[in-house]
MINU-363885 format. One line per 5 residues: their letters; for each residue x, y, z negated of N, C-alpha, C, O. Coordinates in nm, 4 decimals, decimal comma. Last residue first. Layout:
a = X/Y/Z/X/Y/Z/X/Y/Z/X/Y/Z; ... $
END
This chain:
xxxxx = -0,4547/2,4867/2,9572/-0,5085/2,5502/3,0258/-0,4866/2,6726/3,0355/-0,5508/2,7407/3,1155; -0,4094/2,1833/2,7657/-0,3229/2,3491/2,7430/-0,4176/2,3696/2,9183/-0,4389/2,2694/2,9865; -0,6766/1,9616/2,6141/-0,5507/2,0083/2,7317/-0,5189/2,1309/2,7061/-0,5886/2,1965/2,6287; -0,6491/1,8701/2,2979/-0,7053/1,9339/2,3616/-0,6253/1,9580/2,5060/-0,5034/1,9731/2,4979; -0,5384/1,5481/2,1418/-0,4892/1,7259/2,1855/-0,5603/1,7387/2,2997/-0,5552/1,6574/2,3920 $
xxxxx = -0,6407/1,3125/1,9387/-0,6187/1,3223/2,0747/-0,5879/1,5006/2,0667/-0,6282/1,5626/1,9683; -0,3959/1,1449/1,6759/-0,4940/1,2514/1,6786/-0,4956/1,3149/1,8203/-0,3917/1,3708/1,8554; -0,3117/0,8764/1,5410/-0,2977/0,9887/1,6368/-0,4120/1,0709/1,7055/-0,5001/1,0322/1,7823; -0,1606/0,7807/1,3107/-0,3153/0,8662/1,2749/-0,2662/0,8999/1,4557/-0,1600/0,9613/1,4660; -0,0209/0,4416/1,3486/-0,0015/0,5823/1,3079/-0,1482/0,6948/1,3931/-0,2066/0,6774/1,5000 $
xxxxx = -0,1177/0,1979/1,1652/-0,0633/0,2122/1,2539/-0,0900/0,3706/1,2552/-0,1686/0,4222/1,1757; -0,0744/-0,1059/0,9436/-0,1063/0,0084/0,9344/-0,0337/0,0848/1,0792/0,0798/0,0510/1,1128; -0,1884/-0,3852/0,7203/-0,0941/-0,3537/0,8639/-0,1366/-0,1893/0,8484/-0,2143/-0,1496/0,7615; -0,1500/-0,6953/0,4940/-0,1384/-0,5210/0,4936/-0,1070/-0,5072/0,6596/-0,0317/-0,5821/0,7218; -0,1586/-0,9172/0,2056/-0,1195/-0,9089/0,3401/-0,1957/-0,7117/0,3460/-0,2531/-0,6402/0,2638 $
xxxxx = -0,0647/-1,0411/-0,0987/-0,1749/-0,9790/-0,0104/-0,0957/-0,9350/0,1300/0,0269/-0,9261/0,1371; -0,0362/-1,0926/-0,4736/-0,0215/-1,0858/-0,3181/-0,1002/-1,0485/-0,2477/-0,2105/-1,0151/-0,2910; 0,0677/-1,1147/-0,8286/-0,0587/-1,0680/-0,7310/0,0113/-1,0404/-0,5423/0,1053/-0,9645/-0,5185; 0,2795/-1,2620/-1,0293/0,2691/-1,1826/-0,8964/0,1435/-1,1814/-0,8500/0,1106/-1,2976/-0,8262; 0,3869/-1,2778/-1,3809/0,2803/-1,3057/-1,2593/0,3122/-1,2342/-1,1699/0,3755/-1,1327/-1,1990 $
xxxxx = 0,5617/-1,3218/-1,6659/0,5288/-1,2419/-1,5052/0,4606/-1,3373/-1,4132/0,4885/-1,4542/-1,3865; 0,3967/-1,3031/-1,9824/0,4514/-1,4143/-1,8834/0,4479/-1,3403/-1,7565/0,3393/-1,2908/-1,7260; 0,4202/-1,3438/-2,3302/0,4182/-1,2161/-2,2156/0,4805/-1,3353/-2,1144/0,5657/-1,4211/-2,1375; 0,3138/-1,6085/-2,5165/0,3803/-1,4691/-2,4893/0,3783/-1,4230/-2,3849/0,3010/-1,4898/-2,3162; 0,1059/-1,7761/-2,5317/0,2669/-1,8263/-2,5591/0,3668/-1,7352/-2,5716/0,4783/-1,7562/-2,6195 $
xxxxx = -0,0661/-1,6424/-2,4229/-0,0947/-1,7227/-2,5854/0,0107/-1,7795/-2,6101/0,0196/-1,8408/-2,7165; 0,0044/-1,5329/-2,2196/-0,0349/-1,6443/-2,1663/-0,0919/-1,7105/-2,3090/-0,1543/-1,8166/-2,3077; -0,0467/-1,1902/-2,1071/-0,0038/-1,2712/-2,2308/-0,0606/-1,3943/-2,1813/-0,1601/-1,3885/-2,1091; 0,1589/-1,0941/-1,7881/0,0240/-1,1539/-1,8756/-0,0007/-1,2122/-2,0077/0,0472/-1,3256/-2,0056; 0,2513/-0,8209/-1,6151/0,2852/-0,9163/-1,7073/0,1546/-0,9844/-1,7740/0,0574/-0,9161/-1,8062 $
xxxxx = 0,3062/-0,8195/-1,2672/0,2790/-0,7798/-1,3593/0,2751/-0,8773/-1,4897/0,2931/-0,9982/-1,4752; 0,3873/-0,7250/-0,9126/0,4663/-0,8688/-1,0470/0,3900/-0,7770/-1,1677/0,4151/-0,6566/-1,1629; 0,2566/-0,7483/-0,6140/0,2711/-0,6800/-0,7360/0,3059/-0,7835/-0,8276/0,2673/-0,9003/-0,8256; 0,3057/-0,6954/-0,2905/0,3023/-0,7943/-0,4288/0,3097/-0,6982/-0,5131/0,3575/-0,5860/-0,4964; 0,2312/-0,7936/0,0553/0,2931/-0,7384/-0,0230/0,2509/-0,7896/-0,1318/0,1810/-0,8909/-0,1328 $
xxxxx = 0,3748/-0,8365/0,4369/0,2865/-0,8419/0,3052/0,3238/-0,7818/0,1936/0,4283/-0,7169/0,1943; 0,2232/-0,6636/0,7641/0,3089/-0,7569/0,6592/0,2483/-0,8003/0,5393/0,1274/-0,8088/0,5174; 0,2647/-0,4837/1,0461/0,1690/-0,5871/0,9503/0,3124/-0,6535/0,8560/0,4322/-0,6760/0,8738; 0,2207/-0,2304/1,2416/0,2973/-0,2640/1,1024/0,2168/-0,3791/1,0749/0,0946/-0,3665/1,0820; 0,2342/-0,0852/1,5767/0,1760/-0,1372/1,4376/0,2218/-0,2221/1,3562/0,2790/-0,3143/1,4143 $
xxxxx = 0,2341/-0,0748/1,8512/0,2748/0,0489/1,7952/0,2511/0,0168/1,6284/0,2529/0,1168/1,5567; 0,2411/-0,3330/2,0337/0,0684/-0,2135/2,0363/0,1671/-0,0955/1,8871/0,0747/-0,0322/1,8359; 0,4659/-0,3088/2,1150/0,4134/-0,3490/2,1866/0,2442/-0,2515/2,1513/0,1767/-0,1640/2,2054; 0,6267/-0,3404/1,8542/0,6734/-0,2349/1,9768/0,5552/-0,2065/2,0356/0,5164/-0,0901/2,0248; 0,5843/-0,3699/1,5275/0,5521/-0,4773/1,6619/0,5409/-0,3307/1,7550/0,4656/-0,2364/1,7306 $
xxxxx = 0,7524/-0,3800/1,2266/0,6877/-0,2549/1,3535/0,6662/-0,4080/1,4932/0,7332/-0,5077/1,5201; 0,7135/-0,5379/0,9748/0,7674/-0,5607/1,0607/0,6971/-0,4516/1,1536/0,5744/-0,4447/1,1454; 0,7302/-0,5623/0,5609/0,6504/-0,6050/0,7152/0,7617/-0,5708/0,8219/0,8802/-0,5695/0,7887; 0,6475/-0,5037/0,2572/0,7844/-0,5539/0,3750/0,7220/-0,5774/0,4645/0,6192/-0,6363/0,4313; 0,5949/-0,3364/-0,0927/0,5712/-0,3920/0,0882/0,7041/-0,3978/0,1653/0,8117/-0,3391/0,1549 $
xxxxx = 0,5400/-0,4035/-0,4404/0,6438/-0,4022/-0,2604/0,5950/-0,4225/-0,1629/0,5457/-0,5323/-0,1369; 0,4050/-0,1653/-0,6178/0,3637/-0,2220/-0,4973/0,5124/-0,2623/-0,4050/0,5755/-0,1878/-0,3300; 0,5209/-0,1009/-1,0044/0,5438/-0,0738/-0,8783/0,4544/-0,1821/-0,7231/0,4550/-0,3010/-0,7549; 0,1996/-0,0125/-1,1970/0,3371/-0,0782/-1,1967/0,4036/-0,0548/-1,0295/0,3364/0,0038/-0,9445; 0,1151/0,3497/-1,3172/0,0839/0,1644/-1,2708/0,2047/0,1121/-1,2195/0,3036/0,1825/-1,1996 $
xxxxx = 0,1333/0,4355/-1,6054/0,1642/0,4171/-1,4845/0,1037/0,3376/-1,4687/0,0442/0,2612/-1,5447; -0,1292/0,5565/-1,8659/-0,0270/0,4656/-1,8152/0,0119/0,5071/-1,6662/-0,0533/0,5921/-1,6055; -0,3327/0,7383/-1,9408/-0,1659/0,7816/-1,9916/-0,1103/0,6506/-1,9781/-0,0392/0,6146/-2,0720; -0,5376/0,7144/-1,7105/-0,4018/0,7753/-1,6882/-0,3107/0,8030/-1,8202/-0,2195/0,8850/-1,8099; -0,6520/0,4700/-1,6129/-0,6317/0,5253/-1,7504/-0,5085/0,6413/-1,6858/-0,4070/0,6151/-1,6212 $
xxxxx = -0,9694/0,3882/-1,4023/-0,8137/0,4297/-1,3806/-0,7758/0,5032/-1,5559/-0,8581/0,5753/-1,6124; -1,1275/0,1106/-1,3224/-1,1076/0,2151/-1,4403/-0,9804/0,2566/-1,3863/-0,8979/0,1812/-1,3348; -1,3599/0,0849/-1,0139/-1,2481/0,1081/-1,0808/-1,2314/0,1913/-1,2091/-1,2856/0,3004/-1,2268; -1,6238/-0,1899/-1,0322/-1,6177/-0,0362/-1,0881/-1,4441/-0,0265/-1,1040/-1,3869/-0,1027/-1,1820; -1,6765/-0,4468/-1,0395/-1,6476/-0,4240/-0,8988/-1,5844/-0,2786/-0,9524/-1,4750/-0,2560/-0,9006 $
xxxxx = -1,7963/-0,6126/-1,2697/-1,9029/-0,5060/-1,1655/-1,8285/-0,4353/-1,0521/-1,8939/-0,3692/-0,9715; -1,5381/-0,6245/-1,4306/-1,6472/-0,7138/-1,3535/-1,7468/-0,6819/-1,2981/-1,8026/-0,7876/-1,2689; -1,3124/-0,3702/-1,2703/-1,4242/-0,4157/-1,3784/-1,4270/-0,5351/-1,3283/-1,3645/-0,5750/-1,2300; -0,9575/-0,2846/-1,1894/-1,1293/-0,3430/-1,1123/-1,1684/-0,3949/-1,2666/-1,0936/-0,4414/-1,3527; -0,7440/-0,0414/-1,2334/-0,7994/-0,1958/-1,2609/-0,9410/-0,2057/-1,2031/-1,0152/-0,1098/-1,1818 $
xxxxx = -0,4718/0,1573/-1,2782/-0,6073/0,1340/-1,1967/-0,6384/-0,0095/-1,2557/-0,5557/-0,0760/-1,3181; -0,2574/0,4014/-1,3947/-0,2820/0,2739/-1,3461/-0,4133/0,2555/-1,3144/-0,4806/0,3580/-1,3256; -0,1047/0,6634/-1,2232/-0,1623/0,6055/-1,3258/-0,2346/0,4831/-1,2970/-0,2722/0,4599/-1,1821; 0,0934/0,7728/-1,0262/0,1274/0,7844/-1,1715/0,0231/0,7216/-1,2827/0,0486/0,7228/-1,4031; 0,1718/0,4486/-0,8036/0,0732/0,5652/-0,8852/0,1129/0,5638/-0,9948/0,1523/0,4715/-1,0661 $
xxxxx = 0,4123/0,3146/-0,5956/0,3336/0,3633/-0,7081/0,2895/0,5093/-0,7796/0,3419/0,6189/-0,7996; 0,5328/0,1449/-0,3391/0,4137/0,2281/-0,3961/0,4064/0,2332/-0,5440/0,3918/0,1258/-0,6022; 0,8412/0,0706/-0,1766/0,7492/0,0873/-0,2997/0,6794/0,1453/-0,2875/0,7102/0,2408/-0,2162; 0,9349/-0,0865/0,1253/0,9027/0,0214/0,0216/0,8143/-0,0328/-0,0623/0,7392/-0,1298/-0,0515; 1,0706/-0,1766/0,4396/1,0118/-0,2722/0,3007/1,0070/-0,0809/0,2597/1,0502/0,0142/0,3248 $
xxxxx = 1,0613/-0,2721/0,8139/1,0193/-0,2002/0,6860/1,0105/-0,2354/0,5192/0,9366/-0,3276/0,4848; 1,2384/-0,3654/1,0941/1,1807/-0,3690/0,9240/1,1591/-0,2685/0,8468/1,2430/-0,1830/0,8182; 1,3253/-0,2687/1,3498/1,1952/-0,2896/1,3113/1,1752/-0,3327/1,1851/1,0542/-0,3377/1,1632; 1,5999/-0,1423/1,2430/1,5666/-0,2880/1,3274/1,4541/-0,3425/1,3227/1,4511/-0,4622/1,2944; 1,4553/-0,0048/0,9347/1,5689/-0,0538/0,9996/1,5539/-0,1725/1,0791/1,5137/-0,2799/1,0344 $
xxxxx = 1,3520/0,1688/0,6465/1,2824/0,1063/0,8101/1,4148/0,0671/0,9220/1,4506/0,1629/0,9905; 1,3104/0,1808/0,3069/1,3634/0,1773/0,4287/1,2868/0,1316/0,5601/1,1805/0,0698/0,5654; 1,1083/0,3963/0,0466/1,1606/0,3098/0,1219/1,2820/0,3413/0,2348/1,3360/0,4492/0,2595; 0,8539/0,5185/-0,1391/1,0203/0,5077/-0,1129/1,0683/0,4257/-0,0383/1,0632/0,3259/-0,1102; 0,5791/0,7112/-0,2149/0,6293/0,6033/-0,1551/0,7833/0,6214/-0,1411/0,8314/0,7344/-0,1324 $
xxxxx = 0,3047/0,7739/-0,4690/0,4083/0,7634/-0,4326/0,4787/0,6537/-0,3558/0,4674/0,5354/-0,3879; -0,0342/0,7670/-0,4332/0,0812/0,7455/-0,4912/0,1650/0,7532/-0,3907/0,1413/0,7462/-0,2701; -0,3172/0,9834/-0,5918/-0,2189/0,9450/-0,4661/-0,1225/0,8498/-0,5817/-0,1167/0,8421/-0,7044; -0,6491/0,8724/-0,7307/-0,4976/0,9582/-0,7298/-0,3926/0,8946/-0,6521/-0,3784/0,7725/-0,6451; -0,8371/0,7060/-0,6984/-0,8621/0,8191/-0,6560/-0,7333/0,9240/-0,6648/-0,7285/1,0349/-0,6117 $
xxxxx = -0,7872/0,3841/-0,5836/-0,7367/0,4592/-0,6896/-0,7869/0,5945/-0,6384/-0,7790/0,6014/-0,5157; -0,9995/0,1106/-0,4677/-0,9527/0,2399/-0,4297/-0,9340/0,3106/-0,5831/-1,0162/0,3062/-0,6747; -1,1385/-0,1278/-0,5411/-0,9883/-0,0738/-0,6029/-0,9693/0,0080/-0,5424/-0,8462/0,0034/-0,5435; -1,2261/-0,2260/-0,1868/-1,2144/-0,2559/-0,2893/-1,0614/-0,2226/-0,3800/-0,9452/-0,2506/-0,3504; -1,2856/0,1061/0,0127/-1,3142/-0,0393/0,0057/-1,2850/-0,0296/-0,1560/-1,2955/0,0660/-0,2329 $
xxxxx = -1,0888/0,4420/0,0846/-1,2126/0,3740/0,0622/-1,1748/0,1817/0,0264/-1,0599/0,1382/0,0181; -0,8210/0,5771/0,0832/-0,9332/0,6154/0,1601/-1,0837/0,5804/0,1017/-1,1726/0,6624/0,0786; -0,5708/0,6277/-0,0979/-0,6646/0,5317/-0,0963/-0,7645/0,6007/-0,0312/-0,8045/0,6993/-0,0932; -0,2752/0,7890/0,0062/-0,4254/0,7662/-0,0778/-0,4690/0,6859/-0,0480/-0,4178/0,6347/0,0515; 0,0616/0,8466/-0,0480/-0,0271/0,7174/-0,0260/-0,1622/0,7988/-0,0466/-0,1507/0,8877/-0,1310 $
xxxxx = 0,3089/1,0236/0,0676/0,2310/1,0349/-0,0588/0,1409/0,9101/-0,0030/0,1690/0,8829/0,1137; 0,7016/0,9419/0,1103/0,5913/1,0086/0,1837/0,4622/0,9594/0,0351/0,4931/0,8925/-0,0634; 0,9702/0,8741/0,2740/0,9153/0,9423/0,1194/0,7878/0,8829/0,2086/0,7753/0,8176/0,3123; 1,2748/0,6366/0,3967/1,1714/0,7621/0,4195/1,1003/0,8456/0,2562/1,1666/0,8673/0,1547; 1,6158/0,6168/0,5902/1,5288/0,6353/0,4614/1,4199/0,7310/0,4620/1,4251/0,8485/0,4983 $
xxxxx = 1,6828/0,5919/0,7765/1,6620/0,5078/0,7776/1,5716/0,5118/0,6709/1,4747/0,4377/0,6540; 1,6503/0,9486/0,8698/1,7227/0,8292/0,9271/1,6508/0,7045/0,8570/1,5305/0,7106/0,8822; 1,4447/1,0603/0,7108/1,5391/1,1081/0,7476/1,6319/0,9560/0,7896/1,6631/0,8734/0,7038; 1,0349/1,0908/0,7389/1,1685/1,0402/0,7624/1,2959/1,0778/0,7806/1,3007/1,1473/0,8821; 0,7672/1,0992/0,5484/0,8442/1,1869/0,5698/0,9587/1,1183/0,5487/1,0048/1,0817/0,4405 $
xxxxx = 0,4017/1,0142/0,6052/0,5500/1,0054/0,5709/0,6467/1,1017/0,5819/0,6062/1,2060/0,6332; 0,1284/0,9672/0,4738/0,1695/1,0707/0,4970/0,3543/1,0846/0,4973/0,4207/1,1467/0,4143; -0,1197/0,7090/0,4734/-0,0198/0,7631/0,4137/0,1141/0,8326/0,5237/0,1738/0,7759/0,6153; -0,4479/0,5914/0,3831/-0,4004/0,6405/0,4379/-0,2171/0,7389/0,3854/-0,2051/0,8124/0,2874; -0,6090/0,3160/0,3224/-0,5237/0,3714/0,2687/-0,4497/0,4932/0,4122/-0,4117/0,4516/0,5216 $
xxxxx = -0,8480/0,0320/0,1991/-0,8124/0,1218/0,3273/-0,7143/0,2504/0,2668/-0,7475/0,2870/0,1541; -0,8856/-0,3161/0,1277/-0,9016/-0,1278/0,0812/-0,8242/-0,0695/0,1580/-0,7193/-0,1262/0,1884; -1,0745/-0,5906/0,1054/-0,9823/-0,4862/0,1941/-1,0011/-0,3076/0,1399/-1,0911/-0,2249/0,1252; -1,0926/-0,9362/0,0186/-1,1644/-0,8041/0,0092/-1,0368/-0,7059/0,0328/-0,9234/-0,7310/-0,0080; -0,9421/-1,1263/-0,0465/-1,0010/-1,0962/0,0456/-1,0378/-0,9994/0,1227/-1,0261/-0,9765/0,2431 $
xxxxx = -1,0460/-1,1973/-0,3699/-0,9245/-1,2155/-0,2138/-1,0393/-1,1984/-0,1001/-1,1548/-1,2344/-0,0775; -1,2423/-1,2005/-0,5728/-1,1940/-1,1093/-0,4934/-1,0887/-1,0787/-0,3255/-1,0734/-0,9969/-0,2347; -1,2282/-1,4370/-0,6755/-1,3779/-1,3763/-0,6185/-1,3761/-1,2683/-0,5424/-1,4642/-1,2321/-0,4645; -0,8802/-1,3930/-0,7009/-0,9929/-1,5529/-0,7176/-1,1366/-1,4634/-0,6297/-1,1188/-1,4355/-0,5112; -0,6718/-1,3091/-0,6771/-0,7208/-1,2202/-0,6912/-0,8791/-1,2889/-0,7456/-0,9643/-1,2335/-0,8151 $
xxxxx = -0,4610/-1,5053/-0,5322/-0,4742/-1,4373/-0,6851/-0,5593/-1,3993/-0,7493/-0,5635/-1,4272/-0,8691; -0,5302/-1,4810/-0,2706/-0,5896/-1,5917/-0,3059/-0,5801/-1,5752/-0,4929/-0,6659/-1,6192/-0,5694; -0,5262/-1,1120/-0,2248/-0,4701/-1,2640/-0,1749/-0,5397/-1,3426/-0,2806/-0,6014/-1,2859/-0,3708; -0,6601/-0,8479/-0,0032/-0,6012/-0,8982/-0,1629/-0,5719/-1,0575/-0,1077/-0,5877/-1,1063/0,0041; -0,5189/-0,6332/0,2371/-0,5821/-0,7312/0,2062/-0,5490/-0,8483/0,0593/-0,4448/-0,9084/0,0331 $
xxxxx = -0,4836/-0,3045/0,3579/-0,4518/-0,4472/0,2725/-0,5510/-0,4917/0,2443/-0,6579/-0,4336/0,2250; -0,4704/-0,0560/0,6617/-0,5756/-0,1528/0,5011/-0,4765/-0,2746/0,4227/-0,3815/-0,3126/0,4912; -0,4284/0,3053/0,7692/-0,3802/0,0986/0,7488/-0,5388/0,0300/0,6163/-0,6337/0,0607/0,5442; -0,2608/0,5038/0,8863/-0,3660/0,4746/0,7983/-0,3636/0,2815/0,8078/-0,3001/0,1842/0,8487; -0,0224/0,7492/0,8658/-0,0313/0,6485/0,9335/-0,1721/0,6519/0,8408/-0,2046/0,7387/0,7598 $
xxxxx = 0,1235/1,0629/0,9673/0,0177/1,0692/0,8868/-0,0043/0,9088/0,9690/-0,0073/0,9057/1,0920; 0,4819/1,1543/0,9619/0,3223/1,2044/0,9685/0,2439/1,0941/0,9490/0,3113/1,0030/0,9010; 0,7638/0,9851/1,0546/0,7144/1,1065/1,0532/0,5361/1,1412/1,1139/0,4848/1,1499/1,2255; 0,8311/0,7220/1,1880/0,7680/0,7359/1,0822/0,6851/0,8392/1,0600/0,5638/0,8247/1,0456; 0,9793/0,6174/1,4894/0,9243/0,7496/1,4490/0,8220/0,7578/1,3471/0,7134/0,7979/1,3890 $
xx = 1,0479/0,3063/1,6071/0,9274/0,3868/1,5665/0,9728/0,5018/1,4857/1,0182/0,4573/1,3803; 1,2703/0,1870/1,8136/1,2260/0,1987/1,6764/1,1272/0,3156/1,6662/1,1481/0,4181/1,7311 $
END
C-alpha cells in the first residue's frame, strides 16, 4: 500500500454532462497528510479548464488499494460561456467524491468522480450528478547526491 504523505499532482477529466465541455482537463495539485487509513490534506487547482484559485479541502480513506474522499472549496466556482471562471465567495461549493484505485506497478491513482448538485427543472429543485474520470501520482522530487 502506498504512503499518502506529501505533495501528489494529477488532472480530471469532465464527463459527457458537461456537453461542449467534457473532456476538457484541469490539473490539481494536492498536499496530504496520513494517519493510518484516514487522511486530510489541501487541493489547488494548478491550471486548464475551471481552475478555482482558492484551495480546497480534503477527507478521506485509503484501504487495500482504495481510495474514496471529498473535495470541497470554501467557495463556489462556475465556468461562463466564454470559458471565464466566476468564483462567489459568500457560497460554498458543494462537496467532490472521488474513488479510484492505487495501481502498485507504475505508483498511480485513476478513478472517478461526481458532483450531485441541484437544478430547478420548472417543476422544482431536481438532483443532478456531473461526472468525470481523474488519476494522480506522487510529486517526486529528484535529491541532489550527499558527497
Amino acid at each position: 500500500m502506498a504512503d499518502l504523505n506529501g505533495k501528489w499532482i494529477g488532472s480530471l477529466l469532465f464527463g459527457p454532462e458537461y456537453g461542449r465541455d467534457a473532456g476538457k482537463e484541469l490539473f490539481f495539485e494536492i498536499d496530504f497528510v496520513q494517519t493510518g487509513e484516514k487522511f486530510t490534506g489541501t487541493a489547488r487547482d494548478t491550471g486548464g479548464f475551471g481552475a478555482s484559485p482558492d484551495p480546497a479541502k480534503i477527507e478521506g480513506t485509503f484501504k487495500e488499494n482504495k481510495i474514496q474522499f471529498e473535495k470541497y472549496y470554501a467557495s463556489q466556482h462556475t465556468v461562463d460561456e466564454h470559458g471565464k471562471t466566476i468564483v462567489d465567495r459568500s457560497k460554498s461549493g458543494p462537496g467532490i467524491q472521488y474513488e479510484g484505485v492505487y495501481n502498485e506497478s507504475d505508483k498511480t491513482f485513476t478513478g472517478t468522480w461526481y458532483i450531485a448538485m441541484m437544478q430547478n427543472t420548472g417543476r422544482g429543485m431536481q438532483e443532478f450528478k456531473c461526472t468525470g474520470t481523474w488519476n494522480m501520482k506522487q510529486n517526486v522530487v529528484a535529491k541532489a547526491p550527499v558527497v
